[in-house]
Each structure stands twice: as C-alpha cells, then as structure tokens.
C-alpha positions, 0 to 999 in steps of 0.5 A: 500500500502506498503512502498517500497524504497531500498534506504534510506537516512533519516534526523532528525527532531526535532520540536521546543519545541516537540520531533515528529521525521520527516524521510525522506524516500527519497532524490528524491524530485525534485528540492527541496532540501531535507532540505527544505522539511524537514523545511516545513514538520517541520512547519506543524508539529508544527502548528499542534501538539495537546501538546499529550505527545504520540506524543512527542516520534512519528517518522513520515517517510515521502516518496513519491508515485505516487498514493493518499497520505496517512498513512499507518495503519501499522507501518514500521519495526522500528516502524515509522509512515508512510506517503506517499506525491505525490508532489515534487520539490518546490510546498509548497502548495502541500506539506504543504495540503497533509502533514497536511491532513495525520497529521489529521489521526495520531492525529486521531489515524485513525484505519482500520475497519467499514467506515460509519464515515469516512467522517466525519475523512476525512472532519475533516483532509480537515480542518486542511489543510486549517488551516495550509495553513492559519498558514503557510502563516502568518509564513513564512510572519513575521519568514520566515527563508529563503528569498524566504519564505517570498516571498511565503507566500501568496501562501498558502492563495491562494492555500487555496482559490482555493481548496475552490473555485475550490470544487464549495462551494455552496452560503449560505451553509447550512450544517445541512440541507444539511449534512442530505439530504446527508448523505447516500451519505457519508456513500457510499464513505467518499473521496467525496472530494468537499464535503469533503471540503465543511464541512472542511471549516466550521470545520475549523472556530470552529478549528481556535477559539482555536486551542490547544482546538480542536487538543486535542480532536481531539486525541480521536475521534477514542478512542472508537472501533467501527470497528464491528458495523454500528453505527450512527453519532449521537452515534459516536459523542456522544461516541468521546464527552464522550471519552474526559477527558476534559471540553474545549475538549467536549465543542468543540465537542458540537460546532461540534455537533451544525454545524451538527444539533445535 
C-alpha cells in the first residue's frame, strides 16, 4: 500500500543519545496532540534501538491508515522509512504495540520475497511489543515527563496482559512440541496472530535477559537472501546464527534455537 497524504506537516525527532529521525506524516491524530505522539513514538524508539550505527542516520515517517499497520518495503521519495499506525487520539497502548511491532521489521531489515519464515519475523516483532509495553510502563512510572504519564503507566502492563490473555495462551505451553505439530500451519499464513503471540511471549523472556544482546542480532536475521528458495527453519536459523559477527549475538540465537527444539 502506498503512502498517500497531500498534506504534510512533519516534526523532528531526535532520540536521546541516537540520531533515528521520527516524521510525522500527519497532524490528524485525534485528540492527541501531535507532540505527544511524537514523545511516545520517541520512547519506543529508544527502548528499542539495537546501538546499529545504520540506524543512527534512519528517518522513520510515521502516518496513519485505516487498514493493518505496517512498513512499507519501499522507501518514500526522500528516502524515509515508512510506517503506517491505525490508532489515534490518546490510546498509548495502541500506539506504543503497533509502533514497536513495525520497529521489529526495520531492525529486521524485513525484505519482500519467499514467506515460509515469516512467522517466525512476525512472532519475533509480537515480542518486542510486549517488551516495550513492559519498558514503557516502568518509564513513564519513575521519568514520566508529563503528569498524566505517570498516571498511565500501568496501562501498558495491562494492555500487555490482555493481548496475552485475550490470544487464549494455552496452560503449560509447550512450544517445541507444539511449534512442530504446527508448523505447516505457519508456513500457510505467518499473521496467525494468537499464535503469533503465543511464541512472542516466550521470545520475549530470552529478549528481556539482555536486551542490547538480542536487538543486535536481531539486525541480521534477514542478512542472508533467501527470497528464491523454500528453505527450512532449521537452515534459516542456522544461516541468521552464522550471519552474526558476534559471540553474545549467536549465543542468543542458540537460546532461540533451544525454545524451538533445535
């Protein structure tokens, strides 16, 4: 889907201690005032920045959609990355998901081709939603700039919790044997997204012991091509492990591998 908005009025952003630029594409944001998208839509960049000087000079243009969120494989004509959100007005838990999910596919480097892993890239970016909900609440309770900040902060663990809750997560999750018996399910359609969720919650426990770790290897996880060939999970585990130039980076795939079964 192309972007598609006659009138621009763009705020710059710059995160602290990062260069990563957010544009907003649009005023139209509701009740919300378009500085306060623009803090929120700031924390969550910075929460989930992987320290890749790469996205030291990323500017991100973040308008809005009627359809499903989502990151557009082509850039705009400046060259900005382009994220579409289907939210408005103060819903910070909206906003705050559907930008750290979007986020996930640009440190991704998500490419356009063979979708067979997909699922995997779309349960990896569930988790880092459910993180930055997690972190979110935790900034805006101790270094919330805003009264009504700190005031809302709980939200987001509560927002975390009903995703959880309300994608029916099974007692006693097993998910190597599960993600085996399922996997030619995943392979059909990767926007399963109860599903999704199921597997982003036990990314996400991985993701949470070191943070830094696992958005660094993140970055690599589409490194290699492979939009020509039905290639296994287990070969694109294997070829997102090598394609990491750092031990803490492979060791965390390991651990991913593990959860698998592999």
């Amino acid at each position: 889907m192309r972007f598609s908005c006659i009138l621009f009025l763009f705020f710059l952003f710059k995160g602290i201690g990062y260069g990563t630029s957010i544009v907003l594409a649009t005023d139209d944001w509701g009740e919300a005032q378009p500085s306060e998208v623009i803090s929120l839509l700031e924390d969550v960049t910075n929460l989930l920045h992987p320290n890749d000087h790469s996205f030291d000079s990323l500017t991100i243009q973040v308008g809005r959609t009627q359809g499903d969120p989502t990151t557009l494989y082509q850039p705009s004509k400046s060259g900005d990355t382009v994220v579409h959100l289907n939210t408005k007005d103060r819903h910070w838990c909206q906003y705050a998901f559907q930008f750290a999910h979007e986020i996930g596919h640009i440190i991704c480097r998500t490419k356009q081709g063979n979708e067979a892993n997909q699922w995997f890239e779309e349960s990896l970016c569930e988790a880092l939603s459910l993180y930055a909900l997690e972190k979110l609440s935790e900034l805006w309770a101790t270094q919330g700039s805003r009264p009504r900040q700190v005031a809302y902060a709980s939200e987001f663990l509560t927002y975390k919790k009903n995703r959880i809750l309300n994608s029916f997560y099974p007692d006693n999750f097993q998910l190597p044997s599960w993600w085996k018996e399922n996997r030619n399910a995943l392979k059909r359609n990767p926007y399963l997204r109860k599903q999704n969720i199921w597997i982003a919650v036990q990314l996400e426990a991985l993701i949470e012991k070191s943070p830094q770790t696992a958005l660094s290897a993140i970055c690599w996880l589409n490194h290699e091509h492979h939009d020509t060939e039905n290639i296994s999970f287990e070969n694109y585990m294997a070829a997102w492990k090598n394609s990491c130039p750092e031990i803490g980076q492979k060791e965390f795939i390991h651990r991913v591998m593990i959860l698998f079964g592999l």
